[in-house]
N, C-alpha and C positions, 0 to 999 in steps of 0.2 A: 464390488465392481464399480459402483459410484463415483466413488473415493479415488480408484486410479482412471476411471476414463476420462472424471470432472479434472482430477489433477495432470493429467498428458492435457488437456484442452488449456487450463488455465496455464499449465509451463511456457505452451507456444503463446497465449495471447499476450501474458505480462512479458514476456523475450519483446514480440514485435511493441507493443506499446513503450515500454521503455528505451527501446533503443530509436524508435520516431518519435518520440518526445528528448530525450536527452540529447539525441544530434541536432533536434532542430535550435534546442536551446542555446549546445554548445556553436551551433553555425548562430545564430543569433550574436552571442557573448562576441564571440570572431570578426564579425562585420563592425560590429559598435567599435570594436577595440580601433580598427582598421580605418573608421570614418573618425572616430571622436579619440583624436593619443592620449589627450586628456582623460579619458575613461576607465577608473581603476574599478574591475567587479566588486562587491561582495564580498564572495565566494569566489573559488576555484572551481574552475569547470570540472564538470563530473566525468570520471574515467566511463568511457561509454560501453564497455565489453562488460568491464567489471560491474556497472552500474546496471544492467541489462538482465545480466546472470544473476546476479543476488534477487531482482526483482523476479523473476519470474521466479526463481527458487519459492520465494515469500507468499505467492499467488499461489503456488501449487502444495504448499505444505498447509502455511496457517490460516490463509482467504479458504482454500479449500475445504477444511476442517471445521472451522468454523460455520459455513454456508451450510454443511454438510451437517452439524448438531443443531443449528439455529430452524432449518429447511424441514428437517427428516425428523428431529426429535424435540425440540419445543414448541415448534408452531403443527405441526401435525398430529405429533400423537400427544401433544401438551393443550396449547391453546385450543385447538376445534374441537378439540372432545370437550372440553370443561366450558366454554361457551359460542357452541355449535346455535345454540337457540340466540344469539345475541349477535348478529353477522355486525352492528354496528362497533359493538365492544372489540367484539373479536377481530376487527381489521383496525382499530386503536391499537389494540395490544401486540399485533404483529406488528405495526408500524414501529412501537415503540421500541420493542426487541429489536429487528434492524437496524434503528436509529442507532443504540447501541451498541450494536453489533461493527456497524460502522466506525464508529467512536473509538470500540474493541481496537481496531485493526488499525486507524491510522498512527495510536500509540505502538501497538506493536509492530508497526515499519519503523518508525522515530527509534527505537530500541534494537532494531532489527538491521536497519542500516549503521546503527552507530557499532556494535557486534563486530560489523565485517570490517568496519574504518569508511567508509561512505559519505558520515554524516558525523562531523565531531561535535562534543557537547558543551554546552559552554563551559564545564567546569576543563575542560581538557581546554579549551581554547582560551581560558584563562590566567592557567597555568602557565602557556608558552607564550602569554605577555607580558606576565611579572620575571620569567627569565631570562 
């Protein structure tokens, strides 16, 4: 029950967050362009529906999943049992899991965006400069 309430909660929050971070961005890119002609991005602005929908998808499958082994099954029934008597160790050792965990996740968006077309990778945007 965890698993789908946390994941219906995270689909809506990663939806709204990506989509008011990616418009403000793409309204940002829009105005630069608009004040400076001279100003050639980067990157291409990012399809905001599409960029939106992936993300939350990602939020609610693999942040979800993760949170949900990292929460429920190594720090609870892993790390407080095996050092419950050492609250100093034992909020090191969570912290470090997390840290990780985090780490986990933002390779597996970098993977996970380039999957859908999102995010190309340099060897693909390499390719389409030598030809």
């Amino acid at each position: 029950g965890a698993i789908l309430s946390n994941g219906i909660r995270l689909l809506g929050v990663g939806f709204a967050a990506s989509f008011t971070a990616t418009l403000m961005t793409n309204s940002l890119i829009f105005i630069r362009r608009r004040m400076d002609k001279n100003f050639v991005p980067q990157n291409e602005t990012a399809p905001l529906l599409q960029t939106s929908t992936c993300y939350a998808s990602y939020m609610a499958l693999s942040s979800n999943l993760r949170y949900q082994i990292v929460g429920g099954i190594i720090e609870e029934r892993g790390i407080e049992v095996v050092l419950n008597k050492w609250p100093g160790l034992m909020g090191a050792c969570c912290l470090a899991v997390r840290t990780a965990n985090t780490v986990l996740g933002s390779l597996l968006w970098i993977d996970y965006a380039q999957f859908f077309g999102l995010q190309k990778s340099k060897e693909i945007e390499s390719k389409k400069d030598t030809a």
